[in-house]
N, C-alpha and C positions, 0 to 999 in steps of 0.2 A: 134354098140350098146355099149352105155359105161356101168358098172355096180359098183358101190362102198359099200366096203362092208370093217370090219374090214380084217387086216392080218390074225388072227387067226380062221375065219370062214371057212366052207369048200367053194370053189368055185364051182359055178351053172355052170351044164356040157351042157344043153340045152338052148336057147334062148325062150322066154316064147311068143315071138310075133311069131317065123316060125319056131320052133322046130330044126334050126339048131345047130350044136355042138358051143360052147364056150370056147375059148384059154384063160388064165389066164395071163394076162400083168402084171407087178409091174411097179409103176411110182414112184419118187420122195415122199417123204411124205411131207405135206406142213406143215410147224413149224412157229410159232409166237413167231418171238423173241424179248419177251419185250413188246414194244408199235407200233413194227415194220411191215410191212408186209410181209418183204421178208428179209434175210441175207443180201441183197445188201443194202438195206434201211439203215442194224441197221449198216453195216459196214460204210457207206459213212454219217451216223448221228454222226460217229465219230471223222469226220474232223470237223477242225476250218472253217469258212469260207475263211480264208485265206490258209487255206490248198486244200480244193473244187477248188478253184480258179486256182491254181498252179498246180493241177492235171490235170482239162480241157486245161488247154493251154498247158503241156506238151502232153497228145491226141492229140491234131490238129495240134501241132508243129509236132508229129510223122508220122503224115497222109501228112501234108503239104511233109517232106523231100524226101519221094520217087516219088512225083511228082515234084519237083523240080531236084531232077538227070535226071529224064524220062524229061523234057524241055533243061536241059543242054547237053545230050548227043547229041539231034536228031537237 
């Protein structure tokens, strides 16, 4: 059972469908930043596209090289 409620409410110590007890989770709080949806969003909205560009090929170039030792070795 999920339950959302402000931080500063008290938390509900019984379950209202089977009366069992309720543990209190904290998760992430979700922030809108700007026009963005997520931090990742407003970060990577702030490359050029020629910056985007240069970043994904450096990822695959990083994934490609330990699979190219793992073929050179064996």
């Amino acid at each position: 059972m999920e339950l959302r409620h402000r931080i500063d409410e008290s938390p509900s110590s019984t379950c209202a469908a089977c009366g069992g007890s309720l543990t209190r989770l904290f998760t992430v709080p979700r922030l809108n930043v700007g026009s963005h949806s997520s931090a990742t969003a407003a970060r990577y909205a702030k490359l050029t596209q020629s910056e985007e560009v240069a970043r994904v090929r450096a990822e695959l170039e990083a994934v490609k090289r330990p699979r190219r030792a793992e073929r050179d070795s064996g």
